[in-house]
N, C-alpha and C positions, 0 to 999 in steps of 0.2 A: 412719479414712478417710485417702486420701491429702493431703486436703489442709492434715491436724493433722500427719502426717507430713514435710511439705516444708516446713512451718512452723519443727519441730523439727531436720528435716536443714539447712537455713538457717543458725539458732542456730550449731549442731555447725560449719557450713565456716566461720562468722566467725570463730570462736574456733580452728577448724584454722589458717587464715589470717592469723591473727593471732600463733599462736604459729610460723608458717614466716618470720612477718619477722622478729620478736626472732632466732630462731635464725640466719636468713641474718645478718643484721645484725651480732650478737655473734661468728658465725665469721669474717666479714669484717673488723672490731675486730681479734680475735685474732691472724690468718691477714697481717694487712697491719704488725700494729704489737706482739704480743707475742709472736711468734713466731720474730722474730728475721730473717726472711725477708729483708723489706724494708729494715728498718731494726736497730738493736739494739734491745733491749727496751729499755722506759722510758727511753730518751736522748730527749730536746727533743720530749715529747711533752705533751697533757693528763691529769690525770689521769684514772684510773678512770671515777668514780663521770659526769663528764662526759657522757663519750662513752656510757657507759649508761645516764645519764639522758635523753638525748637521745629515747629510746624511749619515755618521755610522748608526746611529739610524732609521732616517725612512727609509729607503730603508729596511730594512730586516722586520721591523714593519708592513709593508705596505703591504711588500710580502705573511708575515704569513696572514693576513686579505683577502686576496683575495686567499690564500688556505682554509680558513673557510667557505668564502663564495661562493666556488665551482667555481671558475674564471679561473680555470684553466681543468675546464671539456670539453671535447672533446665538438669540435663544432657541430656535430652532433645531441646531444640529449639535449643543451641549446639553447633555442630563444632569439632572439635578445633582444627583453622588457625585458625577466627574466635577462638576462646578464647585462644591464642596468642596472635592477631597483639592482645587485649585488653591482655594480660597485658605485652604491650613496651608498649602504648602508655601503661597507665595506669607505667610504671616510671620509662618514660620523662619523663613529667610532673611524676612523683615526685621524679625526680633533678635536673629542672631547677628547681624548685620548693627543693630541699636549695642548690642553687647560689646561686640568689638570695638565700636569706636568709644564706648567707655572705659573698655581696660586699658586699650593702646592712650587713651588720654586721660590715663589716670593722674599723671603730674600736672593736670590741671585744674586747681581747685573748684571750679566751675562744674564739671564733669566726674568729681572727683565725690561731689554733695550729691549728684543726680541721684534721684529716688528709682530703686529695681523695683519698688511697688508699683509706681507710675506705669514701666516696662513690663510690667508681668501682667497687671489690670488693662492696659492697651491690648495688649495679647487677646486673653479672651472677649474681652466686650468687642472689640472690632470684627472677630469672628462671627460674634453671634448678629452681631450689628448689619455686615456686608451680608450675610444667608438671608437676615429678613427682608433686606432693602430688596436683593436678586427674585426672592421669590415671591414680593409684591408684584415686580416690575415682570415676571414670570405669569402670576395669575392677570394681572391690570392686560398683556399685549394676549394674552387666552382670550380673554373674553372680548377684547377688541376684532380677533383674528373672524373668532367664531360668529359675529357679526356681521363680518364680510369686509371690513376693513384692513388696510395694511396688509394685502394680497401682493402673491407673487405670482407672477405670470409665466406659466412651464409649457414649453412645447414637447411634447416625445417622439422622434424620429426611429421607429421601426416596432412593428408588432410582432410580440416575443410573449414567452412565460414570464421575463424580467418588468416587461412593459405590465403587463397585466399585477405583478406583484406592489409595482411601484405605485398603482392606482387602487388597491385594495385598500394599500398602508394612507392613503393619501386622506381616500374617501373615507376612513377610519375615524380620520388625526383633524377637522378642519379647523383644530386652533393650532395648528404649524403654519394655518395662512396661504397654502399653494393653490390656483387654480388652473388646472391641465384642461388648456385650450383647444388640445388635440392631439391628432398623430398624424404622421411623416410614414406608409408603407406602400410598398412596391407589390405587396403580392396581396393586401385586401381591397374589395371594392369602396368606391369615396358612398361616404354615406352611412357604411357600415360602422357599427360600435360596441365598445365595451363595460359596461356600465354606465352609460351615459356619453363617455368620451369616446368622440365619432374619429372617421377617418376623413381627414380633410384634404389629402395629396400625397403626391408620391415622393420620395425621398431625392428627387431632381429641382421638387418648391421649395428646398430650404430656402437658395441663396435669395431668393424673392423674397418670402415671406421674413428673413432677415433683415432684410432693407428697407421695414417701413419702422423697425427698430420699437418695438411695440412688445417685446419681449424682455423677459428678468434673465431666464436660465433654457437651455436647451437640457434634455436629459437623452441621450444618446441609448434607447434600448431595442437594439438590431437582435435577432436571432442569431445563433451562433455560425448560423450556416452563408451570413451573411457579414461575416466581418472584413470582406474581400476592399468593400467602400467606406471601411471605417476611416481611414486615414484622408480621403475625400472631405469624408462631414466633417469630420475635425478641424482641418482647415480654414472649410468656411466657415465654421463657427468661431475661430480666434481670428479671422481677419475681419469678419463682424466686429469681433470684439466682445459678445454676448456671454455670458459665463456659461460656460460647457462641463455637464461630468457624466460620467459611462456608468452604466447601470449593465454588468455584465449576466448575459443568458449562461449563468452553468450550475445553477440550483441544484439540477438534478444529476451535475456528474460531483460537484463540490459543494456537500449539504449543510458546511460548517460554515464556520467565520474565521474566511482567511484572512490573512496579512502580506502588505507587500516589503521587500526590504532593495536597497539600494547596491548592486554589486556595479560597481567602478563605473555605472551609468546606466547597467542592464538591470532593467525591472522585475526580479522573481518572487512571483507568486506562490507562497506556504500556503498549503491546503487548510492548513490546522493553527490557530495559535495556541501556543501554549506557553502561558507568562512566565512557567517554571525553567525553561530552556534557557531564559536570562540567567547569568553565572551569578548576577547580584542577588536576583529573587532565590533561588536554590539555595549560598549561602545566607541569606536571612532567615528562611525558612527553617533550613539544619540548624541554627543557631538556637532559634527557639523552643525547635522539637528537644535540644540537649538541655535546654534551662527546665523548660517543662518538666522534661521528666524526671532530673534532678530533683525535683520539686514535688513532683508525686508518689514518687520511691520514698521519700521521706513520711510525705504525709500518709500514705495507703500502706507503708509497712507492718502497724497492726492488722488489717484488715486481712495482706499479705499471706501473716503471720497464723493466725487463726482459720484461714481456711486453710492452708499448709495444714495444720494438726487435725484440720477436722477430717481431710483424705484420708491423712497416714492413719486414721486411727478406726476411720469405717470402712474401709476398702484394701486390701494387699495391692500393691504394684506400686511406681512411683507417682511421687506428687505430680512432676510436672511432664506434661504430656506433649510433645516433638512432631509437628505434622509437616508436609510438605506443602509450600503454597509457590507461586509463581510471582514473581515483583517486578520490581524496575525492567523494564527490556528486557522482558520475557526470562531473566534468570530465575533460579529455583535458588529455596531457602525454608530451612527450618524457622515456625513459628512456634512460640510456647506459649501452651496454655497450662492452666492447673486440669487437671485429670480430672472427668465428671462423667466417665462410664467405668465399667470394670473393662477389666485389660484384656483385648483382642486380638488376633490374628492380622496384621496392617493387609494381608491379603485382600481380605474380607471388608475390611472398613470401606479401605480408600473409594470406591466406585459408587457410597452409600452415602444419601445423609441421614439426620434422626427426624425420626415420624413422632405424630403425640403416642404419649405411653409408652416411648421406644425402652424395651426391657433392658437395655446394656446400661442408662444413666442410672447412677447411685442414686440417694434419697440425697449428700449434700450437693453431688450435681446436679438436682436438679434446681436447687436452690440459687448456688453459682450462678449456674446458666441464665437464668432468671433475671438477675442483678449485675450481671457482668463481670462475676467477681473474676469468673473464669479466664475471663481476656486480661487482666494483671499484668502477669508475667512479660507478654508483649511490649512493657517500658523496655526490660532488656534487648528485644527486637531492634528497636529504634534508637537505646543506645548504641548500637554495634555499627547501625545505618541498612539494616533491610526493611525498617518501615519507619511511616513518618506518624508523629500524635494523630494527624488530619489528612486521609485521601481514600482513595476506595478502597475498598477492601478484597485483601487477597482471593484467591482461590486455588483450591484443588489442580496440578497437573489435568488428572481425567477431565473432571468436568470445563476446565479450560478448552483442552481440545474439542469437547463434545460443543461447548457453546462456540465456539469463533467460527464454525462452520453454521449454526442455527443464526447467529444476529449478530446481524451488520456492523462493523464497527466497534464488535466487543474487546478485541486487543487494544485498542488505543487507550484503554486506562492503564496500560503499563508502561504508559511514557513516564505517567509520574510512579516517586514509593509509593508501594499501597500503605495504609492507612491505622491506627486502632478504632479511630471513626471518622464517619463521610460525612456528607448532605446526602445521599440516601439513606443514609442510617438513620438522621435527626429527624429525617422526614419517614418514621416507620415504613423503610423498604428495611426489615432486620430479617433470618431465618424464611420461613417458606412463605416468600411474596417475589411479585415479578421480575424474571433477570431482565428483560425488557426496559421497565419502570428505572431499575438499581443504575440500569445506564446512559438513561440519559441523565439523570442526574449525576451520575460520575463526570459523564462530558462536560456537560452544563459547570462541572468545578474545575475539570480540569483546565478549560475554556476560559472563565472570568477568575481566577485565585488572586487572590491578594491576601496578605497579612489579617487584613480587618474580615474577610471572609473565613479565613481558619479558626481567628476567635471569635467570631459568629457560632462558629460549631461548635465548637469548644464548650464555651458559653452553653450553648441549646442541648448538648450533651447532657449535663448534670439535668437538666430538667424532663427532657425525652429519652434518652440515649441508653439509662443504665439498666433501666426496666424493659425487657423485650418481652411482649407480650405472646411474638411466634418461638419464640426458643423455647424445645421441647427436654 
C-alpha cells in the first residue's frame, strides 16, 4: 500500500539527503582549500581529519532543519518554489547556526583556524546540490506516478461542485498518483458518473467499505446543504483511522484562497489571504519601498530635473500636477505627477480620461507619458507612505465609484498601498485596457506577495514597464 510505500521512500530521501550534504560539504572543503584555488594547499590550514569530522555534527543538524522545514513532505502536496524557497531558509539557519558556534568558540584554537570559505562555499553548493537531488527525485516519482505506479487510493463521499472540481484537478495532474475509486452520494442514482468516476453507494457504505481497509485517503466532498452528517463521516473516518480531509463546497460563495487561523481553539475562516496583513510582511515591505526610493531619487534626479525644465519652459502652469486617487482602505490622497497637459478646469478633468490625440497633452507630455517620466514624482508619494514602489495602481474617486458597482471584487485592491507599478502593469494592462484583466491581476498580487515577487516587478519594470504603448 502506499502508505508502507511513503514510509520507505521517506527512509530512502533521509539518507539521499544526507549523503548530498557530506558530498556538498566535502566538495566545498576540497574546492575552497585543497584545491589550490583559493588558497595553496595545506599552507595555515586545519587539518583533515577536522574539517571532516565536523560532519558528526552537520549532517544530523541539517537533517533536523529540513524536517522543521517540511522538506521531507510528500512531493505531492509541496511546489517546487515553496520547496525551494525551504531549502534557502532551512540553509540559511544552518549557516548561521555554523557561525555562531565559531564566534562563541572563538578561544578555541581549533575553531579559531576554521575556514569561512569552507562555510560560505557549503552554503551555496548544498543549495544548489539539494534542488537538483529534489527535482530528480520530483521528475524520476512523475514519470513513475504517470505509469500507474505508486497510486493512491481516494474515495469521495458526496456529489457537490467541490467533488467535481477535485476530479477535474485530478484527472488533469496523473503524475500526483491518486486514483478516485468512487463516490459516496445520497441524492445520485448508483451507476451514475462523472467523468468516468461512478457512484458506487450512499453515504451510509462508508463504515463498510472502510473495513476492508483497501483505501489511502477519504476526501469528504458533501454539498454545502448537506453538512448536517459531516461530523458523522468524520468520525468514522478517524476511528478507521484512514486519512481524512474536506474538500469544502463554497466556490461559488468564496472565490479566493482563504485561510484558516486558530482563535483559542475556534477555527475562522478569512475569506481572503493577504500576506501584507502580517505586521512583519508590511514592515519589510515599507522598509524597502524607503531604501528604494532613496535610491531612485538619487539616481532619476537628472532625469527629474530636465523634465521639470522642459514643462516650465513649453507650457505656463505648474511643473508638478496634484490629482486625487483613492488608496489603502479606501482613504483619499494626492498623487504627483509632472504636468503633461495644459492646465484645466479639475471640474472638467476628473470624470475624463485621455483618448489618442487628446488636444490638452503638450508635445513634452506626450513624451513623459510615453516613458513614464511623468510618474517620477510618486517616489515622493511613497516617501510620505500613500503609495508603495509595487501594487496596484490607484484610481480616480469617480471612476472608483463607477467601477465597484460594474466588477466584482474591485475594492479589494485597497487592502493593500496602491502601487508606482503592478503585475498588471508588467503584464501590459497600462492606460486604456481591461479593468476586468487589471484585476485580477491586482488579486492574483495581492493574494501570493512576497518580497521576491515585488522584485520580480521591479526587475520586469525597467524592461516592460517604462514604455506604455497605450498612454496617449
Amino acid at each position: 500500500m502506499i502508505k508502507d510505500n511513503q514510509k520507505r521512500f521517506n527512509r530512502l530521501h533521509v539518507l539521499l539527503d544526507g549523503f548530498v550534504i557530506v558530498a556538498a560539504y566535502i566538495f566545498s572543503w576540497f574546492i575552497t582549500l585543497k584545491s589550490g584555488i583559493f588558497v595553496a594547499p595545506d599552507v595555515g590550514i586545519l587539518p583533515d581529519w577536522f574539517y571532516l569530522g565536523a560532519l558528526f555534527i552537520i549532517v544530523p543538524v541539517y537533517l533536523l532543519l529540513y524536517a522543521i522545514f517540511h522538506l521531507f513532505t510528500p512531493k505531492r502536496v509541496q511546489g517546487r518554489r515553496l520547496e525551494f524557497a525551504n531549502i534557502c531558509k532551512a540553509n540559511l539557519i544552518g549557516t548561521f547556526l555554523f557561525g555562531m558556534v565559531l564566534y562563541l568558540g572563538n578561544d578555541n584554537p581549533y575553531l579559531q583556524e576554521f575556514s569561512a570559505r569552507v562555510v560560505v562555499g557549503f552554503f551555496f553548493i548544498n543549495i544548489g546540490a539539494e534542488t537538483l537531488e529534489r527535482n530528480a527525485i520530483r521528475m524520476a516519482l512523475r514519470s513513475i506516478r504517470s505509469n500507474g505506479y505508486n497510486q493512491k487510493y481516494v474515495l469521495l463521499v458526496g456529489y457537490s461542485r467541490a467533488a467535481e472540481g477535485y476530479i477535474d484537478r485530478v484527472l488533469a495532474n496523473p503524475e500526483w498518483g491518486y486514483q478516485i475509486k468512487g463516490i459516496l452520494d445520497d441524492s445520485k442514482e448508483w451507476g451514475s458518473d462523472y467523468r468516468g468516476i461512478s457512484i458506487i453507494g450512499k453515504t451510509s457504505d462508508l463504515s463498510e467499505i472502510l473495513a476492508f481497509n483497501v483505501l489511502d485517503e477519504i476526501a469528504i466532498t458533501l454539498s454545502i446543504r448537506e453538512y448536517g452528517c459531516l461530523e458523522q463521516l468524520v468520525a468514522a473516518c478517524e476511528k478507521s483511522g484512514v486519512h481524512t480531509k474536506f474538500i469544502p463546497d463554497y466556490n461559488n460563495i468564496i472565490p479566493t484562497k482563504p485561510y484558516t487561523e486558530d482563535l483559542l481553539g475556534l477555527p475562522v475562516i478569512n475569506i481572503r489571504h493577504v500576506p501584507l496583513n502580517d505586521m512583519l510582511n508590511a514592515a519589510m515591505k515599507r522598509s524597502i519601498d524607503i531604501f528604494g526610493t532613496v535610491v531612485a531619487l538619487i539616481l532619476f534626479s537628472p532625469i527629474m530635473l530636465l523634465a521639470a525644465l522642459g514643462i516650465k519652459l513649453t507650457s505656463p502652469g505648474p511643473i508638478i500636477y496634484k490629482q486625487e486617487r483613492v488608496g489603502l482602505h479606501n482613504r483619499p490622497f494626492k498623487m504627483y505627477k509632472f504636468r503633461s497637459m495644459e492646465v484645466q478646469d479639475p471640474g472638467k478633468e476628473k470624470g475624463r480620461w485621455t483618448t489618442p490625440h487628446d488636444p490638452r497633452v503638450t508635445p513634452i507630455g506626450k513624451f513623459i507619458r510615453k516613458t513614464s517620466i511623468d510618474e517620477m514624482p510618486q517616489l515622493f508619494n511613497v516617501l510620505v507612505g500613500d503609495m508603495s514602489l509595487v501594487g496596484p495602481r490607484p484610481e480616480r474617486p469617480f471612476f472608483v465609484e463607477r467601477f465597484k458597482e460594474e466588477i466584482p471584487r474591485y475594492m479589494i485592491k485597497h487592502q493593500v498601498r496602491p502601487g508606482m507599478t503592478g503585475w498588471a502593469q508588467v503584464n501590459g494592462l497600462r492606460g486604456d485596457t481591461s479593468i476586468t484583466s487589471r484585476i485580477e491581476h491586482d488579486l492574483y498580487y495581492i493574494e501570493n506577495w512576497t518580497l521576491g515577487f515585488d522584485f520580480k516587478i521591479l526587475f520586469l519594470t525597467f524592461f516592460k514597464g517604462f514604455i506604455n504603448k497605450n498612454a496617449y
